[in-house]
SEMILUM-108232 format. One record per residue (C-alpha): residue in three letters; y, z negated, x. Coordinates in steps of 0.25 Angstrom, whole numbers, padded with zeros to 4 digits, always signed. Layout:
% residues N
ALAYZX;...
END
This chain:
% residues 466
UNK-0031+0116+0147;UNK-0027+0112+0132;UNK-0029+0123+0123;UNK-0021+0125+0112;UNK-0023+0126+0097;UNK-0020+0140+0096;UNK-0031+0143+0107;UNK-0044+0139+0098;UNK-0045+0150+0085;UNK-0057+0148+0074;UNK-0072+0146+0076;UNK-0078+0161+0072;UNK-0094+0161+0072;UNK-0097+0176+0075;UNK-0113+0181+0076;UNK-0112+0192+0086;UNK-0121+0203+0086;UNK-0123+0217+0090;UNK-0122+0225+0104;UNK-0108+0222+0112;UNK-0099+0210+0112;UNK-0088+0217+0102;UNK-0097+0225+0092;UNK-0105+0211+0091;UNK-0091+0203+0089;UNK-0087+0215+0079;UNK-0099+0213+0071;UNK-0102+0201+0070;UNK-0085+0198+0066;UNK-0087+0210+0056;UNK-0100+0204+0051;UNK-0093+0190+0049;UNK-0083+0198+0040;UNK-0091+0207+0032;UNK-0102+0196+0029;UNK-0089+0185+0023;UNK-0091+0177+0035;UNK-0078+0179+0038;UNK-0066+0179+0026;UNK-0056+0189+0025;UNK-0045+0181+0029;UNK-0054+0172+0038;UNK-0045+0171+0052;UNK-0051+0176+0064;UNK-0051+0168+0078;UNK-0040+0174+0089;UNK-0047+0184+0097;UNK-0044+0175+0110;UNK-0053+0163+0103;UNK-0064+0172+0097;UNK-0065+0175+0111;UNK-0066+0162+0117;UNK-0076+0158+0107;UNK-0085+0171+0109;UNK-0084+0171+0122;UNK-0080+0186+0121;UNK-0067+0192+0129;UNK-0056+0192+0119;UNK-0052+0207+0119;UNK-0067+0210+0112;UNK-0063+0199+0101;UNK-0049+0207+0101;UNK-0055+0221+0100;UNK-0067+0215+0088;UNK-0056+0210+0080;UNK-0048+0225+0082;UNK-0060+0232+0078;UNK-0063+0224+0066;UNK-0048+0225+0062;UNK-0048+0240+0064;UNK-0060+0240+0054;UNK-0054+0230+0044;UNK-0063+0219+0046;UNK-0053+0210+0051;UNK-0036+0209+0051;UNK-0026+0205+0061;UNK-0013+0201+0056;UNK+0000+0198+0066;UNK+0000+0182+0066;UNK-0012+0177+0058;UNK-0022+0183+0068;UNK-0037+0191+0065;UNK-0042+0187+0051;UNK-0053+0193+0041;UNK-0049+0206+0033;UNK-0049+0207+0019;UNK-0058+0218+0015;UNK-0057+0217+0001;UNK-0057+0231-0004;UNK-0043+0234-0011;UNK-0045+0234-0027;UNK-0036+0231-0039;UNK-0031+0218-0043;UNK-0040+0212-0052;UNK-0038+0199-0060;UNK-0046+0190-0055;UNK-0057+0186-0064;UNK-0053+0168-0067;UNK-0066+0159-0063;UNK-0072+0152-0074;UNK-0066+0139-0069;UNK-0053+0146-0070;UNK-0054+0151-0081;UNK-0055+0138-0088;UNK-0047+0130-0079;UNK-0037+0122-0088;UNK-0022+0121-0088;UNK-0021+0108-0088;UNK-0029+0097-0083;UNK-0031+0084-0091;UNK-0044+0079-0085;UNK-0042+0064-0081;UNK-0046+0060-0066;UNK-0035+0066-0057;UNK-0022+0064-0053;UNK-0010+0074-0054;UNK-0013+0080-0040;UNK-0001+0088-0040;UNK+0006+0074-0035;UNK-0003+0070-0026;UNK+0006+0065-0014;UNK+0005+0076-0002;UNK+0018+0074+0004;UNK+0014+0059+0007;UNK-0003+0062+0008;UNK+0003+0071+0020;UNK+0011+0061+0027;UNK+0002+0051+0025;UNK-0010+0060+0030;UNK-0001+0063+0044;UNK+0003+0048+0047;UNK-0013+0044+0043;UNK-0017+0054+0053;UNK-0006+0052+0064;UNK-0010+0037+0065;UNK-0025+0038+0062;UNK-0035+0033+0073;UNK-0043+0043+0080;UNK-0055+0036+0075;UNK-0051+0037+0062;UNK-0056+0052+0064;UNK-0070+0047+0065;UNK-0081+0043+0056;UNK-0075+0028+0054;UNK-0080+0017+0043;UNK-0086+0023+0032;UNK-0079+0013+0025;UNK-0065+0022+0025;UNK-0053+0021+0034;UNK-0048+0007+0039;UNK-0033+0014+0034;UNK-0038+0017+0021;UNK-0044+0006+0018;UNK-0034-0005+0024;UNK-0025+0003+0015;UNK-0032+0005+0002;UNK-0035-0012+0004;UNK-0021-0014+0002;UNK-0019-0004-0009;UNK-0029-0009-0017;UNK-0027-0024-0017;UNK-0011-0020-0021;UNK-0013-0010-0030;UNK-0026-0012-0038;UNK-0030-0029-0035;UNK-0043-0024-0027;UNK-0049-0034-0017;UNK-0047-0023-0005;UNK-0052-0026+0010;UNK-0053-0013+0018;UNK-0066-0016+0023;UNK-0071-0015+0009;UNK-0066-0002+0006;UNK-0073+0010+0008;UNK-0065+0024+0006;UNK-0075+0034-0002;UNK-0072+0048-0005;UNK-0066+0047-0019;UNK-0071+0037-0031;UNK-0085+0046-0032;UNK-0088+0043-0018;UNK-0085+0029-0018;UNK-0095+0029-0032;UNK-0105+0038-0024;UNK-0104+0026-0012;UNK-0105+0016-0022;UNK-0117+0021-0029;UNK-0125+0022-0016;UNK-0123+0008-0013;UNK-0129+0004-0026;UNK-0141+0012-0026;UNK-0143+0006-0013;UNK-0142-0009-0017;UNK-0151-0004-0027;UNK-0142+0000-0040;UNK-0144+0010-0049;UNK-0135+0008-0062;UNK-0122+0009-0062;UNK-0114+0006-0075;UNK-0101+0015-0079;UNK-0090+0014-0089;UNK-0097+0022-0103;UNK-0084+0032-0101;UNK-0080+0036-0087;UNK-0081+0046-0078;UNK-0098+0055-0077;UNK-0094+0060-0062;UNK-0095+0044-0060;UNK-0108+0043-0069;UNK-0115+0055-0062;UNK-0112+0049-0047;UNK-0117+0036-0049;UNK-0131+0043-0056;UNK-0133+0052-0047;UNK-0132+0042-0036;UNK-0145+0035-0045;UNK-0137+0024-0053;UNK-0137+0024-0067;UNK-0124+0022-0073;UNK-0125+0016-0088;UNK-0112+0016-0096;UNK-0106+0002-0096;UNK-0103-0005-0111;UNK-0091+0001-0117;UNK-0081-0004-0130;UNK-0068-0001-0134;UNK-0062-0010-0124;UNK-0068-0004-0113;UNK-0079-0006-0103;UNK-0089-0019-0103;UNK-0097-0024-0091;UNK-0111-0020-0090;UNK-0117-0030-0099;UNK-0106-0033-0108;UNK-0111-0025-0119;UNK-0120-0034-0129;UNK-0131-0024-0130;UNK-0131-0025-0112;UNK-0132-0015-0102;UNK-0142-0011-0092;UNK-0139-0020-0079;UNK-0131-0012-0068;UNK-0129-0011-0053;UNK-0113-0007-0054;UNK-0102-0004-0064;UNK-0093+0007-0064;UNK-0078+0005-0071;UNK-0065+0010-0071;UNK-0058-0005-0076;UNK-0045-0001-0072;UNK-0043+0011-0081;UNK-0055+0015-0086;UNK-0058+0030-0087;UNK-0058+0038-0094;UNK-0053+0028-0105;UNK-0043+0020-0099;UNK-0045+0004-0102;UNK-0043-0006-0091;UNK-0057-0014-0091;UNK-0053-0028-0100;UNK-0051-0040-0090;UNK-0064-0048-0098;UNK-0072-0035-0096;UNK-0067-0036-0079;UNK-0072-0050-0078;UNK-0086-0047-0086;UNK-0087-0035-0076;UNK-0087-0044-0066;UNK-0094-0054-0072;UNK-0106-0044-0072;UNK-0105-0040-0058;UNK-0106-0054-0053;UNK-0117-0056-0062;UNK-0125-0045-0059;UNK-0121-0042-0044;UNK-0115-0027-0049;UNK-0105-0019-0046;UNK-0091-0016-0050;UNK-0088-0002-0048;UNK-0072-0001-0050;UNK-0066+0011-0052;UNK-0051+0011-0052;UNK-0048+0024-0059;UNK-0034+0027-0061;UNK-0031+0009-0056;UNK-0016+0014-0050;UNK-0012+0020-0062;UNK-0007+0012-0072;UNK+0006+0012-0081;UNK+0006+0003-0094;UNK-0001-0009-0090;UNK-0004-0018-0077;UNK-0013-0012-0067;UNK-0027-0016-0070;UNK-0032-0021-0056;UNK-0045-0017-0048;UNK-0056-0026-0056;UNK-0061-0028-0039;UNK-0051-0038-0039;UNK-0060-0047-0048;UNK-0071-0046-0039;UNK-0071-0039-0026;UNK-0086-0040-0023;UNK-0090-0035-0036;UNK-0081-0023-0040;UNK-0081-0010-0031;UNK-0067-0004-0031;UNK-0068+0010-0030;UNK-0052+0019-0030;UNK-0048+0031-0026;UNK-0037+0040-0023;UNK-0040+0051-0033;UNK-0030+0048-0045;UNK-0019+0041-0036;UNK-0019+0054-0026;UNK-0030+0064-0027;UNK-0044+0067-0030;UNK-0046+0076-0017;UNK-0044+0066-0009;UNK-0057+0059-0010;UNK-0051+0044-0007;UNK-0058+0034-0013;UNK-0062+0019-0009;UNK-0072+0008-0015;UNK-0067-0008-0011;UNK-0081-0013-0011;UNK-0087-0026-0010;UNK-0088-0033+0004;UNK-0105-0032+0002;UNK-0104-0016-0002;UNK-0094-0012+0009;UNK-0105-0010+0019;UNK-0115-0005+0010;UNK-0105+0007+0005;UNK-0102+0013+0018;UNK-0116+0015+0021;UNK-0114+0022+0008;UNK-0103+0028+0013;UNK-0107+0039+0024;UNK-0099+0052+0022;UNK-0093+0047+0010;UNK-0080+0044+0014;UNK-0067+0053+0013;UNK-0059+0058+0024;UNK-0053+0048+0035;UNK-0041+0058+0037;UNK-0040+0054+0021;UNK-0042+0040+0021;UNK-0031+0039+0031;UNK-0020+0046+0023;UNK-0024+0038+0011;UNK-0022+0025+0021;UNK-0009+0029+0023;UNK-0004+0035+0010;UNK-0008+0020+0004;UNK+0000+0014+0016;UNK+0012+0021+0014;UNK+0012+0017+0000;UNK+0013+0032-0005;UNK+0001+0030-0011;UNK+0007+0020-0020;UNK+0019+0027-0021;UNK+0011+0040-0026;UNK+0003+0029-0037;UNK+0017+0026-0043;UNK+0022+0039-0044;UNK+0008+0045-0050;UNK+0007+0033-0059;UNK+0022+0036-0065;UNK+0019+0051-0067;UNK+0006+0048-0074;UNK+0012+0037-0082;UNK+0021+0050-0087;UNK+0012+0058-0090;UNK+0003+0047-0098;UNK+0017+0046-0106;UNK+0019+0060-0109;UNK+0003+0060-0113;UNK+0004+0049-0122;UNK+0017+0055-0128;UNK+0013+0068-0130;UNK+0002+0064-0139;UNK+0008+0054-0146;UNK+0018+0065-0153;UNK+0008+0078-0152;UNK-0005+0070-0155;UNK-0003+0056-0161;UNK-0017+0055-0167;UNK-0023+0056-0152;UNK-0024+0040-0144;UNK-0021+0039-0130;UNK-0027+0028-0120;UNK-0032+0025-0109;UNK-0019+0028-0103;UNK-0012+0014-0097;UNK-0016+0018-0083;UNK-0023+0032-0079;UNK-0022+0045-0077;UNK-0029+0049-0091;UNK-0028+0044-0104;UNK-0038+0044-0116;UNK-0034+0053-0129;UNK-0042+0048-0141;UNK-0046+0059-0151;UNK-0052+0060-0163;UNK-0066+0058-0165;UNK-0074+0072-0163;UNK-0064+0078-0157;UNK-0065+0077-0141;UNK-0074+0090-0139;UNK-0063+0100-0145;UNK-0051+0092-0140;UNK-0056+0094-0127;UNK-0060+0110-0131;UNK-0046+0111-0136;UNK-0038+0106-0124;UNK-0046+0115-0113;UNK-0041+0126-0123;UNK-0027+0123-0123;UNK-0030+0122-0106;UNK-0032+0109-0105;UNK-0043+0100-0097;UNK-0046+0088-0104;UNK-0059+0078-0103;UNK-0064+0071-0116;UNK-0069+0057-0117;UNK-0082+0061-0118;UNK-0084+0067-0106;UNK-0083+0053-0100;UNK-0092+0045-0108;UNK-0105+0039-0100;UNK-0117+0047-0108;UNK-0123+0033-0112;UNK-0112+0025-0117;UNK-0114+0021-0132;UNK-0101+0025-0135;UNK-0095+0028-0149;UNK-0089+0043-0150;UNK-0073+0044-0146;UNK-0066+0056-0144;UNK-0054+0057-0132;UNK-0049+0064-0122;UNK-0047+0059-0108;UNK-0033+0064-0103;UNK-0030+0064-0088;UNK-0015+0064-0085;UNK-0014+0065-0071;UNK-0020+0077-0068;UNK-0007+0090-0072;UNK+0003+0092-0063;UNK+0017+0086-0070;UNK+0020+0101-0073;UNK+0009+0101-0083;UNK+0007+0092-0088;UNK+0014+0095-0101;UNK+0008+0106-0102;UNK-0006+0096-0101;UNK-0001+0088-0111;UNK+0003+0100-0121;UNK-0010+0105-0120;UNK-0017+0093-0122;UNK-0009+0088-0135;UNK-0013+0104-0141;UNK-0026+0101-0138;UNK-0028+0086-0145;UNK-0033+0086-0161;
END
């Protein structure tokens, strides 16, 4: 005989104690209650399931749940079966006293890093996730290569080599659990072979900075002018030698300059030289509006350069979908690396097919479009209510770089949370060693308001500027 759904209720563990089957039952369930075992609100299994569970006669589960009815412990209502009372004595109305992160929670939210989440794509993520799931293996359920879904990867392959110029084979890619965890998997495999220093651009991002040390590497700033960042040894006075370089040459963050073809080519040059490592990370690489799409530096050379992407600006940081296109020698080495690491296969496979479909390019354009906007009205609205603030940064990305004048950084970011606003200072991104002469700026992220606010965003920032 097949049992139906309806027949199985929820698991309810129960310590009975006490003289008699029923005033055992009534204590322990009253217990449970009294002690915040069980919610108010928390349901209750049907009396015809406790039963079976207990192995009881169901009229004693029927005459324990009537007592504890009658004396206010639990409440039956028509339809929505036995549940948890609420004993919360009756008092006033009182205002609820705000949480301290409430109370300075801003009203508007220009910290650069995220995407407008508001449009992430859930009509299409769904239909994607239920034509994934309807065609997926039943081995696809299982443990599986640690080095990501065959879907995912065979798809990400073709993307990549379209959209970005990355040297893509799926049996070089490995999906990792968001940019950090592909970093985390990366700096494994260094100390492993043995390395222990890792440079990193003298302004990026200190989440990045504080993995890599506590994993054990050192992570000296690389040389840094006013055309952007130089190889390892490209500074006259030299560098200490390192195991792997970490770079946004796309679109650098936080300050926005493409990495100089010259200085690709030397970057290069060093990894050859000195059997390094490229550690690419394609921040904000699909979103581009006033020039060419700067391509995957990878494509120079795939044995030497680690791409590492992720779906976190194009779709949403929850997601946790990342993937690193590693060389053929590191592929195998990674995935040792790689145990309980990855993210979710059910995941994976809606990714797969949102790519396939070509939704996710179509989501690209459309978000690319609407950022573009906002970049215009940005740029705009300073240029008539503060002309004497300098934008960059802002060919590509979803954050632009607002120069201030010198001194004034601290209190321009005092000032806009006062008028509400969240706002990071340039500052806050510069590597602790970096010989670097003093400049003032803010770092504006764009993407993060919902359309409906974001005038709002920009009339508080403009208040907020010197």
């Amino acid at each position: 005989m097949v049992e139906s759904w309806a027949t199985f209720g929820v698991d309810l563990h129960l310590d009975r104690s006490g003289p008699g089957l029923r005033r055992g039952l009534t204590e322990a369930l009253r217990e449970a209650v009294r002690g915040g075992r069980l919610a108010p609100g928390t349901r209750l299994p049907s009396t015809r399931s406790l039963a079976a569970d207990l192995g009881v006669a169901r009229n004693t589960v029927a005459e324990v749940y009537a007592d504890l009815i009658a004396e206010g412990w639990l409440a039956a209502r028509q339809g929505s079966g036995t549940r948890v009372a609420d004993r919360t004595p009756a008092t006033p109305e009182r205002r609820r006293a705000p949480h301290p992160r409430e109370r300075t929670r801003p009203a508007y939210d220009l910290v650069p890093g995220t995407p407008e989440l508001a449009s992430f794509p859930r009509t299409h993520w769904l239909r994607a996730a239920r034509r994934a799931l309807a065609a997926a293996p039943d081995q696809a359920l299982g443990y599986g290569d640690l080095r990501g879904r065959v879907e995912l990867r065979t798809a990400l392959a073709g993307y990549l080599s379209r959209a970005r110029g990355v040297h893509a084979d799926p049996d070089r890619i490995v999906v990792c659990a968001g940019f950090l965890g592909g970093l985390g998997v990366l700096a494994e495999l260094l100390r492993r072979r043995g390395g222990d220093t890792v440079a990193v651009e003298s302004y990026g991002l200190p989440h990045h900075r504080r993995l890599l040390e506590n994993a054990g590497c050192a992570t000296p700033p690389l040389p840094f002018d006013d055309r952007g960042t130089l190889p390892p040894d490209g500074s006259p006075e030299g560098r200490a030698a390192a195991d792997a370089v970490l770079l946004t040459p796309s679109h650098q963050f936080p300050l926005g300059l493409p990495l100089l073809p010259e200085r690709r080519t030397a970057l290069i040059e060093w990894a050859r030289r000195t059997g390094g490592l490229v550690l690419e990370d394609d921040y904000d690489g699909e979103f581009r509006y006033d020039r060419q799409p700067v391509g995957a530096l990878q494509g120079l050379d795939p044995d030497r350069v680690v791409y590492l992407g992720t779906a976190s600006k194009s779709l949403a940081p929850a997601l946790r979908l990342g993937w690193m296109v590693l060389p053929p020698a590191l592929v195998e080495e990674a995935m040792d690396a790689m145990a309980g690491r990855a993210p979710g296969v059910l995941d994976q496979l809606t990714l797969a097919a949102f790519l396939s479909s070509g939704d996710y390019d179509r989501h690209v354009r459309s978000a690319r479009l609407r950022y573009r906007r906002r970049r215009d009205a940005l740029v705009a609205a300073l240029a008539e209510r503060a002309p004497g603030v300098r934008v960059s940064g802002i060919a590509a990305g979803l954050h632009a770089v607002l120069e201030l004048p010198p001194g004034t950084e601290r209190q321009t970011v005092r000032a806009a949370a006062w008028h509400g606003l969240a706002v990071h200072g340039l500052s806050m991104f510069r590597h602790p060693e970096a010989a670097l002469p003093p400049r003032d700026a803010l770092v504006v992220g764009y993407g993060t308001p919902p359309d409906h606010a974001w005038a709002g965003a920009l009339d508080a920032l403009c208040r907020a500027l010197p």
